[in-house]
C-alpha positions in Angstrom: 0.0 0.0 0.0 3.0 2.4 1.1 4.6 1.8 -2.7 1.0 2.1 -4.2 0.5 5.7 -2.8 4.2 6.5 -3.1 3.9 6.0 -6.9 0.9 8.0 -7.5 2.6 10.7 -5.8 5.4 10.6 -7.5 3.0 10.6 -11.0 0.8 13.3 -9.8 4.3 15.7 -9.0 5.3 14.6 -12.7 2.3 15.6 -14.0 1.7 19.0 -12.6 5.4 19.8 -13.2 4.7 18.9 -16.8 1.5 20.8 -16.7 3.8 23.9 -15.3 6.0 23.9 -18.3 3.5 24.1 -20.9 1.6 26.6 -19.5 4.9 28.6 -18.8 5.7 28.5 -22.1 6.4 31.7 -23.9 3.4 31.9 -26.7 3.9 32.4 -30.3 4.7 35.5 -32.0 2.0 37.3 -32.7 1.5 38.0 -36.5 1.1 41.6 -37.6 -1.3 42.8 -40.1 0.8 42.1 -42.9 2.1 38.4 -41.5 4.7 37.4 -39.6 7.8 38.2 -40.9 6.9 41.9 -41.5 8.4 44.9 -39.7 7.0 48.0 -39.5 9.6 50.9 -41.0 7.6 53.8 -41.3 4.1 55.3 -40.5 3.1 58.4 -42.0 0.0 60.5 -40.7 -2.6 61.3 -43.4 -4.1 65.3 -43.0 -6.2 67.6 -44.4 -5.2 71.0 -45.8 -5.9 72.3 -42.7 -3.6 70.0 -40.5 -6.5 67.7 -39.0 -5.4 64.1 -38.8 -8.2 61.7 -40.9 -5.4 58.6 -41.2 -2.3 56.3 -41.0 -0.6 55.0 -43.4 1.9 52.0 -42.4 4.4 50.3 -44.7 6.0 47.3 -43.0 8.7 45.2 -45.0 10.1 41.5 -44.7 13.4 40.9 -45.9 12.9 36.9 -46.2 9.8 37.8 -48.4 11.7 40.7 -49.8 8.2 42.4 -50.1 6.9 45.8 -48.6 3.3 45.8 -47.1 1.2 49.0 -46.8 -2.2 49.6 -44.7 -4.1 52.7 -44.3 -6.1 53.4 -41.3 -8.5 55.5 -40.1 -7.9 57.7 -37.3 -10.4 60.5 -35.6 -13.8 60.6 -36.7 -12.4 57.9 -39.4 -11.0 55.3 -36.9 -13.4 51.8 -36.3 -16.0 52.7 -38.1 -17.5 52.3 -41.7 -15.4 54.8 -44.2 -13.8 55.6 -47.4 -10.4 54.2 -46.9 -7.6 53.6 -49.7 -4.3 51.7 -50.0 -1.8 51.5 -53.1 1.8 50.5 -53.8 3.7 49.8 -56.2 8.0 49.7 -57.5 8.9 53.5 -57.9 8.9 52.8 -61.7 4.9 51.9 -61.5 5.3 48.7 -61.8 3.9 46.0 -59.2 0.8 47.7 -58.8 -1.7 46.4 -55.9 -4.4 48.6 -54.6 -7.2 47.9 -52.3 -10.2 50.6 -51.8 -13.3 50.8 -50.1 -15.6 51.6 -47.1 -13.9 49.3 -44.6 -14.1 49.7 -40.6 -10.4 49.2 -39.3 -8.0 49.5 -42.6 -7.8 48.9 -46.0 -5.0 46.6 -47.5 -2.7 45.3 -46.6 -1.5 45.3 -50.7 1.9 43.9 -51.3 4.8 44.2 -53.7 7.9 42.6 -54.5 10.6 45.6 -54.4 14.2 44.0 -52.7 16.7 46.4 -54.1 14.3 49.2 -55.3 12.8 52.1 -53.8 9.0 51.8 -53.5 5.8 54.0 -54.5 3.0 54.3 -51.4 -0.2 56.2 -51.4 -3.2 56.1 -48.7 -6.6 57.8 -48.3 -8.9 58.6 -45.6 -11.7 59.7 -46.1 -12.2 59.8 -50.7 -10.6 63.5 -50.7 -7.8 63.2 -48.2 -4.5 61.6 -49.9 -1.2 61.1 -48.7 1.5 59.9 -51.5 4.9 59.0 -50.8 7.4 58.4 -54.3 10.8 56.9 -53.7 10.7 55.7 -50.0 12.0 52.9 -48.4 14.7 52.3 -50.9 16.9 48.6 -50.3 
């Protein structure tokens, strides 16, 4: 009887130190809006004429992908909830062209191009008269 209980003591301490390591584990990266492997490397605010703030627009790039990633979101009166909202990139030549438009809640995008070793063309709107274009950034 003394072994009997000695060995479901010993089980039960293996098992909860088992239990103790998996739930210690560290968890998982968590992805980004773009995936994984993308780093943010700039964020540019989107304005009126007049200086008010109606967006964001976020490039991210991964250099095992060796793509660039741009969102635009809302921000203000503009931010989580239904509006006009606009993404495009492209190579700084034009070519690689991926846009995404519409009335979306949180961002529209992300659109993707393959530019490793070129410089990039980025462009985001929020709301449909509010544009912020970038030529020729994030050059590598």
């Amino acid at each position: 009887m003394c072994i009997r209980k000695l060995a479901t003591l010993l089980s039960g301490a293996a098992l909860a130190a088992s239990t103790t390591l998996v739930a210690g584990a560290a968890p998982a990266a968590a992805a980004g809006p773009c995936g994984s492997s993308y780093t943010r490397v700039g964020v540019y605010p989107i304005k009126r004429g007049d200086g008010t703030r109606t967006g964001t627009l976020e490039v991210h790039y991964s250099s095992s992908a060796g793509k660039n990633c741009a969102l635009t979101y809302g921000y203000g009166a503009y931010a989580n909830t239904p509006s006009w909202k606009s993404v495009v990139i492209s190579r700084a030549d034009g070519s690689g062209r991926d846009p995404d438009s519409g009335t979306y809640t949180y961002y529209a995008g992300p659109v993707y191009v393959s530019a490793a070793g070129q410089c990039i063309d980025v462009q985001g709107t929020v709301p449909d008269w509010v544009t912020l274009k970038l030529d020729n950034v994030h050059c590598g």
